[in-house]
C-alpha positions as CSV (number, residue, x, y, z in Angstrom):
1,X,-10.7,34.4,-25.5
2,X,-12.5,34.0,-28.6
3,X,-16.0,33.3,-29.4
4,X,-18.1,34.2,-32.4
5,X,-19.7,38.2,-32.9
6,X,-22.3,39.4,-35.3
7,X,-20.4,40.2,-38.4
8,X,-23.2,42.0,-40.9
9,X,-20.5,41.9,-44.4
10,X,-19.2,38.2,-43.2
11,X,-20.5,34.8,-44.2
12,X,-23.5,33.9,-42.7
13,X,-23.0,36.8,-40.6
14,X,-20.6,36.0,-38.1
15,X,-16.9,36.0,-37.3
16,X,-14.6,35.1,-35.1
17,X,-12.8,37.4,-32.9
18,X,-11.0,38.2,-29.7
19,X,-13.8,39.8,-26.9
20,X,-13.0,39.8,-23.2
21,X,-13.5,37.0,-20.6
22,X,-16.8,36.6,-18.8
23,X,-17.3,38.2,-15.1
24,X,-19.8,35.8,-13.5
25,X,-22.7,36.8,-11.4
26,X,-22.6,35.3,-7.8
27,X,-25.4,32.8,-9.5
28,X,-23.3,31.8,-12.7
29,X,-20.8,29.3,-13.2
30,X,-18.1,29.3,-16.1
31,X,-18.3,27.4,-18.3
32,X,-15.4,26.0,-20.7
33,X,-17.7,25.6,-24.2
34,X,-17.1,22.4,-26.6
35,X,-20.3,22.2,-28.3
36,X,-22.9,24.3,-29.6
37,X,-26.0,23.8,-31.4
38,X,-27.9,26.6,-34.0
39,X,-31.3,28.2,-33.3
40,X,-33.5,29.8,-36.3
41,X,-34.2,32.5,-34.2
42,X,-30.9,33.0,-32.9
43,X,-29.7,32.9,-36.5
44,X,-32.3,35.0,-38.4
45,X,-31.4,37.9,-35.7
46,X,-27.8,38.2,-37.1
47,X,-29.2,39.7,-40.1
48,X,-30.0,43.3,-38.4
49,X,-27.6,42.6,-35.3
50,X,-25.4,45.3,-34.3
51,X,-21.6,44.2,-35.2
52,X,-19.9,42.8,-32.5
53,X,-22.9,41.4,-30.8
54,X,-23.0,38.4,-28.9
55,X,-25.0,35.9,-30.6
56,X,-25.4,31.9,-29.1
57,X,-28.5,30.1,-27.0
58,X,-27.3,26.2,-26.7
59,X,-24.2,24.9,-25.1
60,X,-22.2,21.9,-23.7
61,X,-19.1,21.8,-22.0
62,X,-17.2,21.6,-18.6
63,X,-17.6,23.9,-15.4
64,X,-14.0,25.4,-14.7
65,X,-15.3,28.0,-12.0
66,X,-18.3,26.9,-10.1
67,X,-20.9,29.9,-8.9
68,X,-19.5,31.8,-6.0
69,X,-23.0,31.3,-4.2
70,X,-21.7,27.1,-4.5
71,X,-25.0,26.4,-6.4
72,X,-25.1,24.4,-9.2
73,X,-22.1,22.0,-10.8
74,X,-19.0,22.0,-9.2
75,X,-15.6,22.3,-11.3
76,X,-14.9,19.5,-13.3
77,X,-18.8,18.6,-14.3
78,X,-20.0,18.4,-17.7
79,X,-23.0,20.5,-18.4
80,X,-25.4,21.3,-20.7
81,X,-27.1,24.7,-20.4
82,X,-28.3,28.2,-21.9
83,X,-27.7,31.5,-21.8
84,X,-29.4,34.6,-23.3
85,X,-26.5,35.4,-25.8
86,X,-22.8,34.9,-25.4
87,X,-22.7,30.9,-25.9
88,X,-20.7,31.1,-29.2
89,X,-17.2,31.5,-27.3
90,X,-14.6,29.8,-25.3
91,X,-16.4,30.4,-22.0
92,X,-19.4,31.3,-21.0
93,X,-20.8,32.6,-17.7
94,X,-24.2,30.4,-17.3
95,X,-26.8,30.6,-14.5
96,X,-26.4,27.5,-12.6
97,X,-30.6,27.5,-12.7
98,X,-30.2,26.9,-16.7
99,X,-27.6,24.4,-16.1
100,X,-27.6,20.7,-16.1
101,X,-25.1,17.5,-15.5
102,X,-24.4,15.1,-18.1
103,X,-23.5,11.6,-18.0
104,X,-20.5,9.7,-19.6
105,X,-22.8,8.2,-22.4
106,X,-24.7,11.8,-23.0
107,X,-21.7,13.6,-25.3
108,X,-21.2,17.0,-26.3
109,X,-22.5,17.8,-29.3
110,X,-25.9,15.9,-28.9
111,X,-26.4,17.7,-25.0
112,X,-26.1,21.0,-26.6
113,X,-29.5,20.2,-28.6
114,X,-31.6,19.8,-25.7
115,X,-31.6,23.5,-24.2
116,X,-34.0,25.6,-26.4
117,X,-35.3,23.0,-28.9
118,X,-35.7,20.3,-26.7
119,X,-37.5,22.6,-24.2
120,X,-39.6,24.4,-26.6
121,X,-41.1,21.0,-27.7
122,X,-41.5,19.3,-24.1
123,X,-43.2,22.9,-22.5
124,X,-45.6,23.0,-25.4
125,X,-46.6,18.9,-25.5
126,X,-47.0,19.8,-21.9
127,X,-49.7,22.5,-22.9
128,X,-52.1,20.5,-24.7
129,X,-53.1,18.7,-21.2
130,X,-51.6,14.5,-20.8
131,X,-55.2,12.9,-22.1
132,X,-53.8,9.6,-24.2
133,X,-55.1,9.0,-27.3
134,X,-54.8,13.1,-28.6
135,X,-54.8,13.6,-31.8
136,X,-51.6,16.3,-32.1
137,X,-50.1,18.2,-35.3
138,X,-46.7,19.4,-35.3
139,X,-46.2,21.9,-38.3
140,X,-42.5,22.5,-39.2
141,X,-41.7,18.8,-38.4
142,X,-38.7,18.6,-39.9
143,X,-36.6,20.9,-37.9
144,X,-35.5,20.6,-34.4
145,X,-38.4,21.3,-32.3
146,X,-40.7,19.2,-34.7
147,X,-38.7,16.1,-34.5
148,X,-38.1,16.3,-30.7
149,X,-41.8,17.1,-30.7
150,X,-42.4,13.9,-32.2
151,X,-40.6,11.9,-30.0
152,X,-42.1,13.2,-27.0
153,X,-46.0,13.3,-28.3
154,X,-45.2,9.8,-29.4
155,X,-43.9,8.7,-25.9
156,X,-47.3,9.8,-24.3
157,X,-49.5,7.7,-26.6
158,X,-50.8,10.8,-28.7
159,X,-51.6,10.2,-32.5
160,X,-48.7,12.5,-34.3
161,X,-49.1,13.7,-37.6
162,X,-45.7,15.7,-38.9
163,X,-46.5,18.5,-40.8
164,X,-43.6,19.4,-44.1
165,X,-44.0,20.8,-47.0
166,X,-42.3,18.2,-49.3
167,X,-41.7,15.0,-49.1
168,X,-37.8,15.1,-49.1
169,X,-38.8,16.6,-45.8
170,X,-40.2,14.1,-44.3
171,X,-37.3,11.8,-44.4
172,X,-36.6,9.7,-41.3
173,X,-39.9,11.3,-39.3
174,X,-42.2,8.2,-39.4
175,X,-39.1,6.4,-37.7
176,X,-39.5,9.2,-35.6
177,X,-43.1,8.1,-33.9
178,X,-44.8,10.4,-36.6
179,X,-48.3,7.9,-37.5
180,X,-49.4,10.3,-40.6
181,X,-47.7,13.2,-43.0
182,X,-49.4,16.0,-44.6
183,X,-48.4,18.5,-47.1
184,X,-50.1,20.8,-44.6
185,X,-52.9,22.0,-42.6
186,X,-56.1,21.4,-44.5
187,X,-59.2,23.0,-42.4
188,X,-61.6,20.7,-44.2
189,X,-60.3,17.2,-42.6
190,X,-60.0,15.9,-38.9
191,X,-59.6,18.0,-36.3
192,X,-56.7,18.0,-33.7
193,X,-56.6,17.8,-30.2
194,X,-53.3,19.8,-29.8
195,X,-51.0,21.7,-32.6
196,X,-47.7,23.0,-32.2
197,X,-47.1,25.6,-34.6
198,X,-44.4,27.3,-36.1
199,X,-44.8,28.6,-39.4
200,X,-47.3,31.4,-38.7
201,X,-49.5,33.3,-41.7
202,X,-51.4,31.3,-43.2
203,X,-50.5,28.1,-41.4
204,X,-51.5,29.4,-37.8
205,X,-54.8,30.4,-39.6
206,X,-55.4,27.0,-40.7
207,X,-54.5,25.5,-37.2
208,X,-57.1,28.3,-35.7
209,X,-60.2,26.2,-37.9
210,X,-58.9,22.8,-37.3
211,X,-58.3,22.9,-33.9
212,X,-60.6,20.3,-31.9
213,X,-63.4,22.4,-29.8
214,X,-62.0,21.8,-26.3
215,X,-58.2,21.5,-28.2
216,X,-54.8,23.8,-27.8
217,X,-53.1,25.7,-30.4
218,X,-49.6,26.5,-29.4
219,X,-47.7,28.8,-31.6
220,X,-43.9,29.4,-30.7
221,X,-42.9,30.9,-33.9
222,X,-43.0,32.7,-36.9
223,X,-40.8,30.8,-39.8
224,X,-42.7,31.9,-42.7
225,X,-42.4,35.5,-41.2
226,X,-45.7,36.9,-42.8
227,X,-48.9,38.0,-40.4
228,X,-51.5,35.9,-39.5
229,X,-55.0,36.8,-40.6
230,X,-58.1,34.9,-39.9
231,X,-62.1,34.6,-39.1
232,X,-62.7,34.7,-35.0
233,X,-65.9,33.7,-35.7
234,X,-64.3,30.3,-37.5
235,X,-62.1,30.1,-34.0
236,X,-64.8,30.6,-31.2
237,X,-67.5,28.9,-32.3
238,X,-65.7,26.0,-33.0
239,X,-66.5,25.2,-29.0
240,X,-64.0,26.1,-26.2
241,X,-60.6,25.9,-28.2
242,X,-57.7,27.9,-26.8
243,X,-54.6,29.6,-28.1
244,X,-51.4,30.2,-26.0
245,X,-48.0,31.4,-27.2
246,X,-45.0,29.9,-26.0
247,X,-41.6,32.0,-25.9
248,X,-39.2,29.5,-24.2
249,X,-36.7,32.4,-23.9
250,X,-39.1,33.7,-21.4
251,X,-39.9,30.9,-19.3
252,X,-36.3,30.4,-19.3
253,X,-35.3,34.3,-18.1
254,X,-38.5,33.7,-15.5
255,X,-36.9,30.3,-14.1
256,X,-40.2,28.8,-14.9
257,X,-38.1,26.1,-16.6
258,X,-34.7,25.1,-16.3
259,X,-32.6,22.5,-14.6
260,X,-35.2,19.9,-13.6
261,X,-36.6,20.3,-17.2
262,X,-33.0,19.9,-19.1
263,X,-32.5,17.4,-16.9
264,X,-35.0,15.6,-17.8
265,X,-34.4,15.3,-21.2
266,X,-30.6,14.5,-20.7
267,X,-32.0,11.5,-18.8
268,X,-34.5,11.1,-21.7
269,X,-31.5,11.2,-24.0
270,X,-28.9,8.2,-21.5
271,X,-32.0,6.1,-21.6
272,X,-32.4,5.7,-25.5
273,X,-36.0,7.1,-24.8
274,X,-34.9,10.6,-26.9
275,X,-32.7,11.0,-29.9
276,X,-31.4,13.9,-30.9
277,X,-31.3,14.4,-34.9
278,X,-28.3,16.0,-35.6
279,X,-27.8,17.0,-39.5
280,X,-24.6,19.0,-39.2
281,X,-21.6,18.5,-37.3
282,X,-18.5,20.8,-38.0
283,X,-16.0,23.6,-36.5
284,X,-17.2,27.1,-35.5
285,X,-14.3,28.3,-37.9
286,X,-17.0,26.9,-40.4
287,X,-20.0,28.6,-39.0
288,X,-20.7,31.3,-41.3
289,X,-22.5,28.5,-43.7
290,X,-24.3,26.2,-41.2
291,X,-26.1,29.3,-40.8
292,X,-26.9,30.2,-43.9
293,X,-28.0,26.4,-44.9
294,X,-30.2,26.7,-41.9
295,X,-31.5,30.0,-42.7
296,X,-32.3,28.7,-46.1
297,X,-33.6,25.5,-45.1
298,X,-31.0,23.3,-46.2
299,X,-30.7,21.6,-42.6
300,X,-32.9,18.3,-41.5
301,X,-32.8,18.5,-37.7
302,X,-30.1,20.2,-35.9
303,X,-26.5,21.8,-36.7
304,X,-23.9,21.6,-34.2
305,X,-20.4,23.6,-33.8
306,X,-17.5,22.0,-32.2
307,X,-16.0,25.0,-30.6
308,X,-12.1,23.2,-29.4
């Protein structure tokens, strides 16, 4: 079969090329792969990847060879689901615990979304605590996470403020559920109840100051890729604030999260209640610069490769 490999002297770091078919665990279905979606961190890792790896987080498709433990979707469902690497190809062998059903009106290329950013932004709303009325700050608003983050702080009557750093950024993110925009964090205003943060340095050390004193700080990522330094003392006398880092890979690998969770946003997604803000849409013969324009930022949302 084919699927896409690490390709360190290609465009955008990837080829395609022949690689063997999966062998499925007793717990993993196969899966025949139609739609993909791109990951920053999935992406940036091509860079110093070994050539040949086997990049790819997000997928959609149809089961063609249920588990052999009869868990999960039978042959002939369409899924959405994740895997820890391998999900660029024609097939992919997916635990049935990462693994979801789709609907008719639920297609392809907007279920393969909902695995790793949709999750990210749902497990780290979920955080924060349910109180109504939060105050919550979602830096990096403009990419995947930040605009299903959005959606879902909007939905639980939280006041969202998207944080971008332009205003050509911030296109399309009121109509999102965002109430305010800033440039970015400024320690001297308001404080938050909850932030989602994803930009690191010198943002996370903003968030540390202006976090509420009984608030949340969630960080999940690292986009500016530059350390973090910062006061403690401007941290833990602020109150009772907390920090917690959220690694959805991880909860995913632990079976924290999975099918109910995916599931949950696919229904989300058939109900109109969750939209999924796709920017790119083209081939996987085409990958090699949907990566690069994400890597450098040229990407509002998500990018999505058809894959047949």
């Amino acid at each position: 079969m084919r699927a896409l490999v690490a390709s360190p002297s290609s465009d955008g770091f990837v080829e395609l090329r022949d690689v063997p078919d999966p062998a499925p665990a007793d717990r993993q279905a196969i899966v025949e792969v139609h739609a993909v979606s791109l990951n920053r961190g999935e992406c940036a890792a091509l860079r110093p990847a070994e050539d040949g790896a086997r990049p790819g987080w997000d997928l959609a498709g149809v089961v063609v060879r249920a588990a052999a433990d009869r868990s999960g979707p039978r042959e002939g469902e369409r899924v959405a689901g994740w895997v820890n690497g391998g999900a660029w190809a024609e097939r992919a062998a997916v635990r049935t615990a990462h693994l979801a059903e789709l609907p008719d009106s639920v297609s392809f290329e907007v279920a393969s979304t909902l695995p790793i950013a949709g999750l990210t932004a749902v497990t780290a709303i979920e955080m924060g605590g349910s109180r109504p009325g939060r105050r919550i700050a979602v830096t990096g608003a403009n990419g995947g996470v930040g605009r299903f983050a959005i959606q879902i702080a909007k939905a639980s009557r939280a006041h969202v403020t998207a944080i971008v750093t332009s205003p050509e950024r911030a296109a399309g993110l009121r109509e999102l559920g965002a109430d305010a925009i800033e440039a970015a964090l400024d320690a001297s205003d308001e404080p938050f109840d909850l932030i989602l943060e994803s930009v690191g340095g010198a943002s996370l050390a903003t968030a540390l100051v202006r976090v509420s004193e009984q608030g949340t700080v969630v960080t999940f990522g690292n986009s500016s890729n530059t350390p973090t330094e910062f006061d403690a003392r401007t941290f833990y006398r602020r109150g009772a604030p907390t920090m917690r880092a959220l690694f959805v890979v991880w909860e995913l690998l632990q079976e924290r999260i999975g099918t109910a969770e995916l599931a949950s946003l696919v229904d989300l997604v058939a109900r109109g209640a969750l939209r999924a803000d796709i920017d790119r849409v083209t081939s996987w013969e085409e990958a090699g610069s949907s990566v690069r324009d994400l890597l450098e930022r040229r990407i509002s949302g998500k990018a999505v490769l058809i894959t047949r």
